[in-house]
Residue, then its C-alpha position, 0 to 999 in steps of 0.5 A: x317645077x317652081x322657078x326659085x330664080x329668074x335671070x333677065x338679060x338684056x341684049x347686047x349693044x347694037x346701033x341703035x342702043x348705042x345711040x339710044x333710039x327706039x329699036x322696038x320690032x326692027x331686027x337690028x344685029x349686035x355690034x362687035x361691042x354687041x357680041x363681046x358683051x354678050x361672051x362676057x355675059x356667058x362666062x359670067x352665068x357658067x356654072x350658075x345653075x341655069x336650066x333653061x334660056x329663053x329668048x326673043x325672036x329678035x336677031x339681037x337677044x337670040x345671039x345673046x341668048x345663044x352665047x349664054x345656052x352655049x356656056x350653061x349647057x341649057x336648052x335655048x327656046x325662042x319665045x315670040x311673047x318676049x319679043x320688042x314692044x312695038x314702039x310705032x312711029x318712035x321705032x329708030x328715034x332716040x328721045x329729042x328726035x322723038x320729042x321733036x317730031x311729035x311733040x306734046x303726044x311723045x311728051x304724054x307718052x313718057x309721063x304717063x306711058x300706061x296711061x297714055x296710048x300712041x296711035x300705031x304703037x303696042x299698049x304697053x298693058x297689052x305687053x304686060x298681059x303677053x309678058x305675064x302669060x310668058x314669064x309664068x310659063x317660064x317658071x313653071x318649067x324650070x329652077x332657074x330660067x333666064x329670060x333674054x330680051x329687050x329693055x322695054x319688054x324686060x322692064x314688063x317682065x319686071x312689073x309682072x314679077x312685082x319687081x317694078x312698079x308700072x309708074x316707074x317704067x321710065x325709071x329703070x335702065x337695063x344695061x347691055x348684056x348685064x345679068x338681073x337675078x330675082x329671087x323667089x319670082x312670082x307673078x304678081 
């Protein structure tokens, strides 16, 4: 089987994305706001086709992700490879409090983060190596996956299908719970 689309969604609102702050591995809930936006996400993807939900192991994307198996009627997997990027010492800061803090290395980090490693933090080329692996087992297993995640691990999912150029990482914001379809996926 050869996956003809793929559906990112990113999580739900929770404190932390409200406030936008580095949330990465900790295991945040979704706000009310959070749970509404992911309902609404389900009754959008109802009768889309999807055959196959697939999650972080993060409580965040897998309320989101159970809402949206719920309304499609696919099987829900959760998948430990689509889990958070590991932010380090940024995890629960928001830009100016990281910039603050650490100064000229937060700074590198945001200009260049492929380039740039953060002592205690994920390389973001070992995510795109664990994205890539987990994103093409994902279309090899059904028509139309949906993939539940997290703004950074998503934007990885994005540079793996050639959808995003690494350069651009910064670039590109993913709304809470707001569908993202790709067609024809393949990993580039």
């Amino acid at each position: 089987m050869s996956a003809r689309t793929v559906t990112l969604v990113r999580h739900g609102q929770t404190e932390a994305s409200a406030r936008r702050a580095y949330s990465g591995r900790l295991d945040i809930a979704l706000t009310p706001t959070g749970h509404e936006q992911a309902r609404l996400a389900a009754q959008r993807l109802a009768g889309r086709g999807i055959d196959g939900v697939y999650t972080s192991p993060l409580v965040r994307a897998r309320d989101t992700a159970h809402a949206i198996a719920a309304a499609t009627g696919a099987p829900l997997t959760i998948e430990d490879r689509f889990i958070e990027i590991d932010y380090g010492p940024f995890e629960g800061l928001d830009r100016d409090d990281a910039l603050a803090e650490f100064g000229q290395a937060f700074a590198d980090w945001r200009a260049d983060p492929f380039g740039t490693t953060v002592p205690g933090a994920e390389p973001l080329a070992d995510a795109l190596q664990r994205a890539r692996a987990a994103t093409a087992d994902v279309l090899d297993a059904c028509e139309h996956p949906l993939i539940v995640g997290h703004q950074g691990i998503l934007r990885i999912v994005l540079i793996a299908l050639g959808e995003l150029a690494p350069g651009d990482y910064f670039g590109r914001r993913l709304q809470e719970a707001e569908p993202v379809v790709v067609q024809r996926p393949s990993i580039a």
